[in-house]
C-alpha positions as CSV (number, residue, x, y, z in Angstrom):
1,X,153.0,3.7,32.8
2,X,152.8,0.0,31.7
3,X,151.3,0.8,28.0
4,X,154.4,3.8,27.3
5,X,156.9,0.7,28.6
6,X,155.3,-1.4,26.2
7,X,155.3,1.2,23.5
8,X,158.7,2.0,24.1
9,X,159.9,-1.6,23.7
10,X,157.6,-2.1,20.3
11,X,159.0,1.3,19.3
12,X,162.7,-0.3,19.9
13,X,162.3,-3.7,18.0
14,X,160.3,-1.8,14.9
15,X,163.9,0.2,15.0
16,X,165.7,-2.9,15.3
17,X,163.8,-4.9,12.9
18,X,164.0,-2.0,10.4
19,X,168.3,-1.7,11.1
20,X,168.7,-5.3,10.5
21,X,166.5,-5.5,7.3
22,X,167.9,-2.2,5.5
23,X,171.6,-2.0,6.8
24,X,172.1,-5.6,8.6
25,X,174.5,-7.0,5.9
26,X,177.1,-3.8,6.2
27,X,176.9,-2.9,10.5
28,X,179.4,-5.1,12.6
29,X,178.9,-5.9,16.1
30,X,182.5,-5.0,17.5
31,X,182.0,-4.1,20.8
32,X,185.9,-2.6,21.8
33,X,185.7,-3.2,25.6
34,X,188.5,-0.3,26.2
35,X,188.9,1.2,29.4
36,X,191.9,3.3,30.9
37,X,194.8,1.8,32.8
38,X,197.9,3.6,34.4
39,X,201.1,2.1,32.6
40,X,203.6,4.0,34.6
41,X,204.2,7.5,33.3
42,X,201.4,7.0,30.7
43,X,197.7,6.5,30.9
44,X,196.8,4.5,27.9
45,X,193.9,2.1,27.1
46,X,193.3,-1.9,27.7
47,X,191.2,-4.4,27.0
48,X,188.7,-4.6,30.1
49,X,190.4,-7.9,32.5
50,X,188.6,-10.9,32.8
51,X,186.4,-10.3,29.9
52,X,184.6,-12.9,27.8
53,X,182.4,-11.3,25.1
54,X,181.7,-12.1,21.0
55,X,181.9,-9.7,17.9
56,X,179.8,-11.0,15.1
57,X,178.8,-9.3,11.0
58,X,177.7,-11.5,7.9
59,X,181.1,-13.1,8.0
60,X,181.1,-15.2,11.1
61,X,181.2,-14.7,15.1
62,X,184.1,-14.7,17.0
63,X,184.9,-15.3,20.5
64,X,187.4,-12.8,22.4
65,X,189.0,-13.9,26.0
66,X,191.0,-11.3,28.0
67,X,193.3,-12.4,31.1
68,X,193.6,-10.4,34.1
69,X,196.4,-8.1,32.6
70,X,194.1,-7.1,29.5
71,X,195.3,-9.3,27.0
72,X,193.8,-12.1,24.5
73,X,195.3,-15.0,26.1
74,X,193.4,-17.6,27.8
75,X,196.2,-18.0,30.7
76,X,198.1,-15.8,33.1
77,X,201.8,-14.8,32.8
78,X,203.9,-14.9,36.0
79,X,206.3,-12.4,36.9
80,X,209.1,-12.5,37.0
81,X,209.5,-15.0,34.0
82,X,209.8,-18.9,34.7
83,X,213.8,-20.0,33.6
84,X,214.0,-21.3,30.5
85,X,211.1,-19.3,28.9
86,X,211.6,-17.7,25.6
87,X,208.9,-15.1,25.9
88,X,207.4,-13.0,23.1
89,X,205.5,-9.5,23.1
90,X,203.3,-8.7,20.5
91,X,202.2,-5.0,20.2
92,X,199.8,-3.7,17.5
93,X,196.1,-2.6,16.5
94,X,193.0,-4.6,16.1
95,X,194.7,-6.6,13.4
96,X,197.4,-8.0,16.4
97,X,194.6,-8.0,18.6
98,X,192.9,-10.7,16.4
99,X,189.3,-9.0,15.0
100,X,187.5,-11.1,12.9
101,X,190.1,-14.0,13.9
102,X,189.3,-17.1,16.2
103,X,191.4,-16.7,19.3
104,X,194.0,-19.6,18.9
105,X,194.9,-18.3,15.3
106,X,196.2,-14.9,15.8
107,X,199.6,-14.4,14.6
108,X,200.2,-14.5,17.9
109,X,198.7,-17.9,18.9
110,X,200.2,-19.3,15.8
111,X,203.8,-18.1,16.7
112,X,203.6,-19.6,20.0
113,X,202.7,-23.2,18.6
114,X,205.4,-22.8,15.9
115,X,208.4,-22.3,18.6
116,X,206.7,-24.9,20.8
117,X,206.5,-27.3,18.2
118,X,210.2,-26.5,17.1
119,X,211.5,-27.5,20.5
120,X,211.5,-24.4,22.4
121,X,209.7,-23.3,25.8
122,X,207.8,-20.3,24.1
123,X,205.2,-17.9,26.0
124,X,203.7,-14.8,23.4
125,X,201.7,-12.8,24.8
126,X,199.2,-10.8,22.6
127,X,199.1,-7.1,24.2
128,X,197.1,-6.2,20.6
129,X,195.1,-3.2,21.4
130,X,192.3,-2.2,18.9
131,X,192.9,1.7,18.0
132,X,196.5,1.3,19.0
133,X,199.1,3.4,16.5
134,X,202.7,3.3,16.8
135,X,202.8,6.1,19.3
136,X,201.0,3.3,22.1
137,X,202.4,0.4,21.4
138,X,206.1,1.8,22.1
139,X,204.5,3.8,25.2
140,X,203.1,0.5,26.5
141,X,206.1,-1.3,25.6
142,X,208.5,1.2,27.9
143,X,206.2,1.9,30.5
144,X,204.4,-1.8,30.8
145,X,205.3,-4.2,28.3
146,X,209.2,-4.3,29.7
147,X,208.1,-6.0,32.7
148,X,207.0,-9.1,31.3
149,X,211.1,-9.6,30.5
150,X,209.9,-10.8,26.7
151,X,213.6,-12.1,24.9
152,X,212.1,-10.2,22.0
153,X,209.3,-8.0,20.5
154,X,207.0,-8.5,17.7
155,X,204.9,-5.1,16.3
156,X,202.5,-5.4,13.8
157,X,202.8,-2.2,11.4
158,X,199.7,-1.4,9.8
159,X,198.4,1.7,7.4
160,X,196.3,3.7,9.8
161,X,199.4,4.1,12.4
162,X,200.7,6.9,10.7
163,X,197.1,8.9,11.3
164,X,197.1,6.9,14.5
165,X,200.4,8.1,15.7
166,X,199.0,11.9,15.0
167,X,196.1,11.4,16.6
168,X,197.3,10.2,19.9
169,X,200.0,13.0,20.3
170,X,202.5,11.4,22.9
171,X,205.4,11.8,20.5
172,X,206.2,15.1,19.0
173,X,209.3,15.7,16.3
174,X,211.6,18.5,17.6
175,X,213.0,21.3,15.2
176,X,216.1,19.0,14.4
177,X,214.0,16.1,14.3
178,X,214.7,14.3,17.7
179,X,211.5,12.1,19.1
180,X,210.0,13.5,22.5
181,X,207.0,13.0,24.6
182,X,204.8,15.9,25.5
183,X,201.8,13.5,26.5
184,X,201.6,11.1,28.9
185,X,197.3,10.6,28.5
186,X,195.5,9.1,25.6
187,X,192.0,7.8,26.4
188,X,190.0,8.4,23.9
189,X,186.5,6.8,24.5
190,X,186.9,5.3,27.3
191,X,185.1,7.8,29.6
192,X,182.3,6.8,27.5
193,X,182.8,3.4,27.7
194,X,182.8,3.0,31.2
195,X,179.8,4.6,31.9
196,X,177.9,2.7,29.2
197,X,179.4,-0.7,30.7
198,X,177.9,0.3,33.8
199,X,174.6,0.0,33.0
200,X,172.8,-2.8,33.1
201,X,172.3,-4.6,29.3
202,X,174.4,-2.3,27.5
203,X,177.2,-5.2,27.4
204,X,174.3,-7.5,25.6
205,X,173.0,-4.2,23.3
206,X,177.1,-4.3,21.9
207,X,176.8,-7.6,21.0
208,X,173.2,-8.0,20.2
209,X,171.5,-5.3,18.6
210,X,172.5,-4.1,15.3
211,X,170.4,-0.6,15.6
212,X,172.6,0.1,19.0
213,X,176.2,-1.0,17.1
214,X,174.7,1.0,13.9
215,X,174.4,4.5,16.4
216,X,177.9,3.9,18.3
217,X,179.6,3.0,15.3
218,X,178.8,6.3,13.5
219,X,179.3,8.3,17.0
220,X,183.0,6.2,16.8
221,X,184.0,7.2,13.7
222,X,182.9,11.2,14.0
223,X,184.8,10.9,16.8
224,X,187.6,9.8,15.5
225,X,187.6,12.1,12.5
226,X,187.4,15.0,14.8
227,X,190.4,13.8,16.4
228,X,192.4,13.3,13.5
229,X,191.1,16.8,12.0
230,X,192.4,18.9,15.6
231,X,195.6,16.5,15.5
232,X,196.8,17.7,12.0
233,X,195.6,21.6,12.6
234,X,198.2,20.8,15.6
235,X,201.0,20.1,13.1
236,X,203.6,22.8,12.1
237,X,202.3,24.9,9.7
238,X,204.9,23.9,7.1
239,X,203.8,20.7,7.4
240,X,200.1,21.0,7.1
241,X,199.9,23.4,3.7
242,X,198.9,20.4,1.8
243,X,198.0,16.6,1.9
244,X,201.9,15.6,0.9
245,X,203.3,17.1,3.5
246,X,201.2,15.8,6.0
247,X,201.7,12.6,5.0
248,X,205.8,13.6,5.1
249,X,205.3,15.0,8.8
250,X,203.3,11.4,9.3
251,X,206.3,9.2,7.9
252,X,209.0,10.9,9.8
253,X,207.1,10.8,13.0
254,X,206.4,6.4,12.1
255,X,210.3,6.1,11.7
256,X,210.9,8.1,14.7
257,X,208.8,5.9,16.3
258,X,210.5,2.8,15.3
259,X,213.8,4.1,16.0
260,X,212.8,4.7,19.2
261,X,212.0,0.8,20.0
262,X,214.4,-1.1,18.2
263,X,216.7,1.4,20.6
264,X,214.8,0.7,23.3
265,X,214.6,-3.2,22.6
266,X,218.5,-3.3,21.8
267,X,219.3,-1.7,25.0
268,X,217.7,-4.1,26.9
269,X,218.3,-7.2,25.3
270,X,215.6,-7.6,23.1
271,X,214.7,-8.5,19.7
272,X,212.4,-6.8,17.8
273,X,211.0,-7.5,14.7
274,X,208.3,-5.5,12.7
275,X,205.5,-7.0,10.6
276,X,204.3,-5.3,7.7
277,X,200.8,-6.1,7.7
278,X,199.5,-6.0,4.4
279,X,196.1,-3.1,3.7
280,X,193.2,-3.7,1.0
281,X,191.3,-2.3,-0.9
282,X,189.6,-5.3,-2.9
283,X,189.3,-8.5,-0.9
284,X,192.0,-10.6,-2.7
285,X,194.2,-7.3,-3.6
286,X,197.3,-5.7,-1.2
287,X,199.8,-3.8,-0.5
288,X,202.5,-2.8,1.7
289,X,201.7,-0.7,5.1
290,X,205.2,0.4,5.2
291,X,206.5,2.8,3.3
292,X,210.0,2.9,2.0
293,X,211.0,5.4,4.7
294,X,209.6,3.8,7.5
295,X,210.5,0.3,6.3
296,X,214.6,1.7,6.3
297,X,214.3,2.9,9.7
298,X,212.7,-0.4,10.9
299,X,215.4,-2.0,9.2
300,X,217.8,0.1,10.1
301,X,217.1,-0.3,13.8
302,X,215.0,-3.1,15.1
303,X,216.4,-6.7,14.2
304,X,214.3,-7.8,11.6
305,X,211.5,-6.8,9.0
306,X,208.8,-9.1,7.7
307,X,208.3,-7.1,4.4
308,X,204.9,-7.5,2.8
309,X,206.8,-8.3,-0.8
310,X,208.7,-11.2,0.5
311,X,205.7,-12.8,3.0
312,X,202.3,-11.8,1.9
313,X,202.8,-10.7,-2.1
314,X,203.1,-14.0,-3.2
315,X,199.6,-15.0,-2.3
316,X,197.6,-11.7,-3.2
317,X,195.2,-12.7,-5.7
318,X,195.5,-16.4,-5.1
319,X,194.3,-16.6,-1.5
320,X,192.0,-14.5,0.9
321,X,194.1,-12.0,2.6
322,X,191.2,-9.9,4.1
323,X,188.1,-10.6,5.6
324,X,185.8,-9.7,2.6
325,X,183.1,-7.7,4.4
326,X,183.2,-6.4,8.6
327,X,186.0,-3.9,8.8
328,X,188.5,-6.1,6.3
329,X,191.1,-7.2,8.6
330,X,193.4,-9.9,7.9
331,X,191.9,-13.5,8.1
332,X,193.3,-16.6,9.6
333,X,195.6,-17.9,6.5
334,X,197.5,-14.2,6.4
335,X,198.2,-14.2,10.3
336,X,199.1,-18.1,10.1
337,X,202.1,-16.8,7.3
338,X,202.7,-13.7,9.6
339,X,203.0,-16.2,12.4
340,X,205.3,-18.8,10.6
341,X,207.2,-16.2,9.2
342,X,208.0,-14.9,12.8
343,X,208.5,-18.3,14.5
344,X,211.2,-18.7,11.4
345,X,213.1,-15.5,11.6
346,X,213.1,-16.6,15.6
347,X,214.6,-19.7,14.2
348,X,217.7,-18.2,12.7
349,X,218.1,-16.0,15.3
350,X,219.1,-19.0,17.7
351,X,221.5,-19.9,15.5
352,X,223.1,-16.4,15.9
353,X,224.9,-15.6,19.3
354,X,222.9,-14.1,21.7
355,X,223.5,-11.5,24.1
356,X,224.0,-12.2,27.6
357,X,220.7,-10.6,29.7
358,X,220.2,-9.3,32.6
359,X,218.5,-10.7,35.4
360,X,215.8,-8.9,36.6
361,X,212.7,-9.7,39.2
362,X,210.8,-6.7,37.7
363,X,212.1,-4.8,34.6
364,X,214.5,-5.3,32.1
């Protein structure tokens, strides 16, 4: 019994040895430390609470810190919210979240730091959710998000939302194009998750071993292909002839989306304010996630629109926008202008009268 342990364990490190020589400069270590949390009417994914735990690929190692409500802040936030607080919600993917970014300089991190250093008693809470579309983040926001009373509500917009969006199926378009909810449950993952975090070592293997991130990462993304292929065979069929249309039926659904918050935010309150967070190709080159009809129905209703032309553009080709290997998210300098850019637009809303809002020990 004691030679076949040892043979398994040279068996493993000749596998891991041969990983990490052949294929270690293109697998990342991004463990995703999802599991399932009951936001009111929804069941949605989290970041596991009271988490501490490090992603790492040829680019650099980065540390990741989750509070007791699931989200990459190192304090708590009491409820209800402390007088005199001006308290922000950021929704979005891993982007928001902060992959590949050092805690303190998410967007989110470096919007906080911006109002505080402009004279303002600013909370922002990072509720970033790797895998997140559209569809979640306003789910969370209604069901969950509401409660921390945020004054406003930043969402990071990114590409892969419209697939996202499709995927999750919460939100459905009616025949005359009205926005309605015929799913409350979207877990994908995490039954899988759970019961892998249960056993002993497999946290370390996620962080650690580049042959164990190499098998779950391709198991991840067949997974999520499959998804994505039964979510667009669930489409109407006028809308899934051809590759166009889909991508029509995709954009409608993203605006509906957005309607749906900045009406949501509006009738409570709150500000909202959409971030156009730039996609890549090359590491230097960008472009817009927003497309021209999404980007009128954001700003048509949500309160303001960072547009990729007007923040990012400027520096693409001059600066690093993207990580240049791992998954390419955004690096530290593009979420610093995302963050500035926020903190400013907050600015010039102070100047603007606000609306009077309503007190609340709970919900807003």
């Amino acid at each position: 019994m004691g030679l076949l342990v040892v043979a398994c364990l040279l068996a493993a490190l000749l596998v891991e040895a041969g990983v990490r020589l052949t294929l270690g400069d293109r697998i990342v270590l991004f463990p995703r430390y999802h599991t399932g949390a009951d936001y009111g009417e929804f069941k949605l994914r989290m970041l596991r609470p009271n988490q501490q735990f490090h992603h790492r690929s040829r680019d650099g190692e980065w540390e990741f810190r989750i509070n007791s409500a699931g989200l990459r802040n190192d304090r708590e936030f009491a409820r209800p919210k402390p007088p005199g607080v001006f308290r922000v919600l950021c929704l979005g993917d891993s982007h928001t979240q902060g992959y590949e970014v050092r805690q303190e300089h998410t967007y989110a991190a470096v919007l906080e730091r911006f109002l505080n250093t402009n004279g303002w008693r600013a909370e922002v809470i990072n509720a970033g959710v790797s895998g997140f579309g559209t569809a979640e983040q306003v789910a969370y926001l209604e069901s969950e998000g509401v409660k921390w009373q945020p004054d406003a509500v930043v969402l990071g917009f990114f590409a892969n939302d419209y697939e996202d969006n499709l995927k999750a199926g919460l939100f459905q378009l009616a025949d005359d194009g009205a926005l309605k909810v015929v799913k409350r449950e979207h877990l994908p993952g995490v039954s899988v998750q759970d019961k892998l975090y249960s056993v002993p070592g497999a946290k370390w293997l996620g962080e650690h071993s580049y042959a164990y991130a190499h098998l779950f990462n391709l198991v991840w993304e067949q997974q999520k292909a499959r998804l994505a292929a039964s979510a667009r065979a669930a489409v109407p069929v006028e809308s899934a002839i051809a590759t166009r249309a889909v991508d029509e039926h995709e954009t409608r659904l993203a605006a509906a989306l957005l309607e749906r918050l900045g009406g949501f935010c509006r009738s409570h309150g709150i500000k909202s304010l959409v971030l156009d967070l730039p996609q890549t190709d090359e590491r230097s080159a960008a472009r817009a996630s927003l497309n021209p009809a999404a980007r009128t129905a954001a700003e048509r209703h949500c309160d303001g629109v960072l547009a990729y032309a007007a923040i990012i553009q400027p520096f693409a080709g001059v600066a690093d926008l993207h990580v240049a290997h791992g998954q390419r998210h955004i690096t530290e300098f593009t979420h610093t202008l995302l963050g500035v850019a926020a903190g400013q637009r907050m600015l010039a809303w102070r100047a603007q009268p606000r609306p009077t809002l309503p007190v609340s020990g709970g919900t807003r």
